[in-house]
C-alpha positions in Angstrom: 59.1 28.3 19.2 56.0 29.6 17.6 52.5 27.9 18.2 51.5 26.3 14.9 48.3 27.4 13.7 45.4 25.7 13.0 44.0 26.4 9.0 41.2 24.5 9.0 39.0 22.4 11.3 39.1 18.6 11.8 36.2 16.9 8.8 35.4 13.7 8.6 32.9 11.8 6.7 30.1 8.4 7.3 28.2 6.0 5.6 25.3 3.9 7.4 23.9 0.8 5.7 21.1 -1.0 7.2 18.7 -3.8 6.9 15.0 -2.8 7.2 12.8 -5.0 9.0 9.4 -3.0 8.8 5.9 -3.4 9.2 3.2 -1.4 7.8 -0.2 -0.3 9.0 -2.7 -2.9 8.4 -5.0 -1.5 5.6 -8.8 -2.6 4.8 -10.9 -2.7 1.9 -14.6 -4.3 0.4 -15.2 -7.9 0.6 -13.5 -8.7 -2.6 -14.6 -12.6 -2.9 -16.8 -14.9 -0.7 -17.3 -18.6 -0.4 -20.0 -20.9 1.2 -21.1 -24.4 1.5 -21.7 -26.3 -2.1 -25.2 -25.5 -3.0 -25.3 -22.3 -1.2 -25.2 -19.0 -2.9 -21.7 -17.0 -1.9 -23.7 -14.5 -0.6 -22.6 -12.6 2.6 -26.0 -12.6 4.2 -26.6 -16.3 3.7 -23.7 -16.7 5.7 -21.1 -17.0 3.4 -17.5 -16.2 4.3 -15.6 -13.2 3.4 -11.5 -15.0 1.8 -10.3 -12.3 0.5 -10.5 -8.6 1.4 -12.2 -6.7 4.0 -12.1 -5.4 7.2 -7.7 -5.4 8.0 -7.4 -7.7 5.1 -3.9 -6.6 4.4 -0.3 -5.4 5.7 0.4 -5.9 8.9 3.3 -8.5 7.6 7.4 -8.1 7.9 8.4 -6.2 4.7 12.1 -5.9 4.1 13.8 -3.5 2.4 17.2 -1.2 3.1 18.6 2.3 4.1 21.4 4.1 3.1 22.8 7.6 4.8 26.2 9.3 4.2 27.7 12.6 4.1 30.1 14.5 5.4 31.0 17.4 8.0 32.8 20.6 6.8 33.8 21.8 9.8 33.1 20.7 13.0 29.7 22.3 13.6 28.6 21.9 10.0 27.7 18.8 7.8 25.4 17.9 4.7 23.7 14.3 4.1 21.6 12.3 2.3 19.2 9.4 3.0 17.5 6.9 0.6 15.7 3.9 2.0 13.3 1.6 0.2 11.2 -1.4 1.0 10.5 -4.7 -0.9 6.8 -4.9 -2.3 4.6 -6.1 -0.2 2.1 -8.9 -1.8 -1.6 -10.4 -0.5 -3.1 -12.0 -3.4 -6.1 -14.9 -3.4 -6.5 -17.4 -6.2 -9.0 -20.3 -6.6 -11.4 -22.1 -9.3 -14.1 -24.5 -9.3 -17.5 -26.1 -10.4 -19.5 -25.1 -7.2 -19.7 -28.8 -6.5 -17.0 -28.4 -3.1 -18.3 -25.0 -2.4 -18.9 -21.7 -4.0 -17.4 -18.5 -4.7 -18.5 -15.3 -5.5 -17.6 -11.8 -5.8 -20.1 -10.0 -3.1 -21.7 -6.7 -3.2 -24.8 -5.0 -2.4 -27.4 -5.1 -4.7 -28.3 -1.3 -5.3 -31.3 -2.4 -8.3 -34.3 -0.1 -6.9 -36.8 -3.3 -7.0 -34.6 -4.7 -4.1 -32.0 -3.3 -2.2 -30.0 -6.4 -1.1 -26.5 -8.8 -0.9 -26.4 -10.5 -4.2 -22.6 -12.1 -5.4 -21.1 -12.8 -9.0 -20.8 -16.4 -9.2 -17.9 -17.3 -10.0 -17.8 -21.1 -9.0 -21.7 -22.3 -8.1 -23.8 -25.8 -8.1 -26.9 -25.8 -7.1 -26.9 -29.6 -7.6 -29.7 -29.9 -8.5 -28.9 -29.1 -12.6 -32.5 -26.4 -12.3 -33.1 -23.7 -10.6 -30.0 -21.2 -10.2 -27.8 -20.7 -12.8 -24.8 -23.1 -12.4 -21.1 -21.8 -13.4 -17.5 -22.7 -13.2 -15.0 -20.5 -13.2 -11.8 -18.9 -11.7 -10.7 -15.7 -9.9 -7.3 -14.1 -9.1 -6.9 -11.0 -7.1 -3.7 -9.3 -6.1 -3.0 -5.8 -3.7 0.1 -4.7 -3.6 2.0 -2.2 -1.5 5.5 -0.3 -2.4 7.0 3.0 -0.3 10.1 4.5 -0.6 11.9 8.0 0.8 14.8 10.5 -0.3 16.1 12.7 1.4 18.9 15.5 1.7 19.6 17.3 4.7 21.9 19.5 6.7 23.0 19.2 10.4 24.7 22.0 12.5 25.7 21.5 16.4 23.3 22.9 19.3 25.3 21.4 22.3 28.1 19.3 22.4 30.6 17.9 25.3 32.5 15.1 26.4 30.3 12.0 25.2 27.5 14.0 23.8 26.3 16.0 20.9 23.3 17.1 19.6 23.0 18.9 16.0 19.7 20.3 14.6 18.4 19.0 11.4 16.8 20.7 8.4 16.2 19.8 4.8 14.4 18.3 1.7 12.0 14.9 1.9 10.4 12.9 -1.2 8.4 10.2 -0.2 6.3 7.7 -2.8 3.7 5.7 -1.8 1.7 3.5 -4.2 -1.1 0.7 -3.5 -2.5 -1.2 -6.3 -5.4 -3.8 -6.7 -5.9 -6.3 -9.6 -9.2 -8.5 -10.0 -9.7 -10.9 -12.8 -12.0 -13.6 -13.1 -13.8 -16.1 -15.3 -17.2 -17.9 -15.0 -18.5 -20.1 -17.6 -22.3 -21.2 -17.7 -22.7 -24.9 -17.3 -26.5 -24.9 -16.2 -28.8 -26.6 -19.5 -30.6 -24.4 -21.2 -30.6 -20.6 -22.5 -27.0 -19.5 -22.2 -25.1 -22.7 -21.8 -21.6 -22.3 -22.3 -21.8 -18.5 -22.3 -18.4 -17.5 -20.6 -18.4 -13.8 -18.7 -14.8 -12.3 -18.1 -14.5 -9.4 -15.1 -11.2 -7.0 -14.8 -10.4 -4.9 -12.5 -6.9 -2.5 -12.6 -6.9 -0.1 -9.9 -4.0 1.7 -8.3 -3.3 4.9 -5.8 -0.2 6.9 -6.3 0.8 9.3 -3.3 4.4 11.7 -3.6 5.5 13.9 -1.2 7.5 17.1 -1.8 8.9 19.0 1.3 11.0 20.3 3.9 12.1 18.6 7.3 13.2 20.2 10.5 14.7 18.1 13.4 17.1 17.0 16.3 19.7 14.7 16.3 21.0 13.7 19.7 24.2 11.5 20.0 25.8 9.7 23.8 28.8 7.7 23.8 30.0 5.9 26.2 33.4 3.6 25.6 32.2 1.2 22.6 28.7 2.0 22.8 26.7 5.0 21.2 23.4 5.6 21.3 21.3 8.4 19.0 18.3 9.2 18.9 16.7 11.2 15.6 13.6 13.2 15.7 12.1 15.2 12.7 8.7 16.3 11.3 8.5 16.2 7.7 6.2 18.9 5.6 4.6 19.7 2.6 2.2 18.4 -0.4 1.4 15.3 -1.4 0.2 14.9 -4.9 -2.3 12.2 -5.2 -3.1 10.1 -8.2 -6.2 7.8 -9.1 -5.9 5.5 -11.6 -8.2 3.0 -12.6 -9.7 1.0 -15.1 -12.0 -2.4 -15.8 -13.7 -4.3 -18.2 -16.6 -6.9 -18.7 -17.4 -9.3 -21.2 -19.8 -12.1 -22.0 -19.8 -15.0 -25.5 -21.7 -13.2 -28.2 -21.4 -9.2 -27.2 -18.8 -6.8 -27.3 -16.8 -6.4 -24.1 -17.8 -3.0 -21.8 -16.0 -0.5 -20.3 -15.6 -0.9 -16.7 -15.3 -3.3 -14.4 -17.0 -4.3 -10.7 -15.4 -1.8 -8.7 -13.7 0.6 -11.6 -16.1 2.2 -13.4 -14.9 3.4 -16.1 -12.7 2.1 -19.4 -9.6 4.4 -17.7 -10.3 7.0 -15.2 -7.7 9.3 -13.5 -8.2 11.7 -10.5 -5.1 14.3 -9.1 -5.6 16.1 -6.4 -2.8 17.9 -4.0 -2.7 18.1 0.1 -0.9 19.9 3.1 0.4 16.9 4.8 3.0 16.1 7.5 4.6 12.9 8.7 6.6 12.6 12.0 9.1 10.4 12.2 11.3 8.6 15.0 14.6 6.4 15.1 16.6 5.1 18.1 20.1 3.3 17.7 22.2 1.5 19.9 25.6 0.9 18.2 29.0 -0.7 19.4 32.1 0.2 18.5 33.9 -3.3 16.8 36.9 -1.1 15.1 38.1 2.3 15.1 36.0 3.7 12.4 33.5 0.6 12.0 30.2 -0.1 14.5 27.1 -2.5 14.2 23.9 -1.1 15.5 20.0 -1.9 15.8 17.3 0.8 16.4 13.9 1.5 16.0 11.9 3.3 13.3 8.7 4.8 13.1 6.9 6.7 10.3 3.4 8.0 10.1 1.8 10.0 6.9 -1.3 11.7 8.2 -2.4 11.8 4.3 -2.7 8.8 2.4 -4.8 7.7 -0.6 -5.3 3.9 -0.3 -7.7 2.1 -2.6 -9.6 0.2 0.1 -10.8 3.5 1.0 -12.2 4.6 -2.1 -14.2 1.2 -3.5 -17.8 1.4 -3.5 -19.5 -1.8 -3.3 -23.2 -0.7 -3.8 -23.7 -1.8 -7.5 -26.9 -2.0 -9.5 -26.8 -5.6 -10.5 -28.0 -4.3 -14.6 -25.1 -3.3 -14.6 -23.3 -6.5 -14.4 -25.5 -8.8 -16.8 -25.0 -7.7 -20.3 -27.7 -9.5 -21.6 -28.8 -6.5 -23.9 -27.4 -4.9 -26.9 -24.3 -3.7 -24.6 -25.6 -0.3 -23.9 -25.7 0.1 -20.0 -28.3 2.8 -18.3 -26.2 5.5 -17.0 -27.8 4.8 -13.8 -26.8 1.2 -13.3 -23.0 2.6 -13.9 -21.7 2.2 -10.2 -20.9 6.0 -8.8 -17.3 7.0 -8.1 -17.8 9.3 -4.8 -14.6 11.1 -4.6 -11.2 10.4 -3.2 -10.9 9.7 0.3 -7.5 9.5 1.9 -6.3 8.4 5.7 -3.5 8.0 7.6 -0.7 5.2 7.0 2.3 3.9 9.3 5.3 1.5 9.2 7.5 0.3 11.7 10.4 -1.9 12.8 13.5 -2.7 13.4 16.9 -1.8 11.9 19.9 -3.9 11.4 23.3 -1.6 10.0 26.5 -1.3 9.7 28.6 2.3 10.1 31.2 3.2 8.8 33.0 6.9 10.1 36.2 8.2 8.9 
């Protein structure tokens, strides 16, 4: 009888979905608004307390999203993927009004007016019950940062080592990752003090946001151990290339009886925009368990970790020193070029997520 030949070696194909249960990096910004005792001014060095912003103000918190992987092997040595995975947004936002007459709130920065170099606040909700004195306003503020990542990937795989139970293939291939932080501040303070300017309502926006997209290659190991039902992998890679960075920003201020100004407490101009482009690299780390339910079907949890060593945040990048001229508009409209609040480049840092995965796969 003649042997019967093999044509072609044994493919096969998989598909991984999983639930993402990640965490990012906790991030920090400015003081973004204070509050104190009624009758005390929301200022931070008359002890008034920072509620919204500052140092690891935000993240840290699950964020779910999903991942999806699939391709296929064309021979036995060979295969090609892909890899998309997304998390939800991630949301910290503060909102509160009042009259001052429960406590006050304030915006806080430092006072950068060369007579006197000092914490001052916007008022935003202030009584000094007294009805003389300090101005007296009530008024409203909402502020919102927001957090959104996402990857995509395609990649190849060929086989290193391989034996009874094991396997492990190096990786290589493209990466896109997109990272965007945004910050929102609007609020509303109306004068309710008797006299000059009574009723006089000032308005304050704030639209920032910090765009990050990586382009690049990814090199890496794949190691697979099977034992009976239960398989466990482990994936290493490095991921590198550019990421193009984008500022975007842009504010208002208004007050009864003049025309509103371009920019706002933090974002100095009407619209600004900044690009710049970086080498950056991000490691990256998964380990699986998975059992074995069906012939082709298995339920796992694992690990993930990813770290960007380049990241533009907006926390990083608010300056808080502001001439307080700036912020009165009590002229004509025109503001001295020198009150303008400086913008003093783009500063960027590392960011993280991690977690645990929940998936199904599916190999046939």
């Amino acid at each position: 009888m003649q042997p019967k030949r093999r044509v072609a070696n044994k493919t096969g194909a998989w598909m991984t979905a999983e639930a993402l249960l990640w965490f990012p990096q906790v991030r920090s910004t400015v003081p973004l608004v204070s509050t104190n005792a009624a009758g005390t001014l929301p200022e931070l060095d008359l002890g008034a307390a920072t509620a919204f912003g500052g140092q690891d103000a935000f993240g840290g918190d699950l964020q779910a999203g999903f991942r999806l992987d699939g391709g296929v092997m064309l021979s036995e040595d060979f295969g090609m993927g892909g890899r998309f995975w997304m998390l939800g947004e991630a949301e910290d936002s503060y909102s509160a009004s009042g009259d001052g007459t429960t406590g006050s709130i304030g915006i806080p920065f430092f006072d950068s007016d060369l007579v006197a170099d000092q914490e001052n606040s916007i008022l935003v909700a202030y009584s000094d019950g007294t009805g003389g004195g300090d101005t007296d306003f009530q008024g409203n503020i909402n502020v919102e940062s927001t957090l959104e990542m996402y990857g995509a990937e395609g990649y190849g795989r060929l086989r290193l080592l391989g034996g009874k139970g094991y396997r492990s293939d190096f990786i290589g291939g493209f990466s896109h990752f997109g990272i965007e932080e945004s910050l929102t501040l609007a609020a509303t303070a109306t004068q309710t003090e008797i006299g000059a300017g009574q009723g006089d309502v000032y308005t304050f926006n704030d639209d920032i946001t910090a765009e990050n997209e990586f382009f690049g290659g990814q090199i890496g190991f794949l190691t697979t151990v099977g034992r009976g039902a239960w398989t466990l992998t482990a994936l290493t890679k490095v991921h590198l290339g550019n990421m193009d960075q984008t500022w975007t920003s842009n504010g208002s201020r208004g007050r009864t009886g003049f025309a509103d100004q371009a920019g706002g407490i933090f974002a100095n101009n009407a619209e600004q925009s900044i690009e710049q482009s970086n080498f950056s690299f991000a490691p990256e780390a998964n380990i699986k368990l998975a059992y074995k339910l069906r012939p082709h079907v298995s339920f796992s949890v694992g690990y993930s970790f990813i770290m960007w060593d380049d990241v533009l945040l907006v926390g990083d990048n608010l300056n808080r020193n502001i001439n307080s001229g700036y912020l009165v508009l009590d002229g004509a409209g025109a503001v001295d070029p020198a009150e303008r609040p400086t913008f003093e480049g783009l500063e960027t840092d590392s960011l993280f997520v991690h977690g645990v995965d929940l998936g199904c796969v599916i190999q046939f």
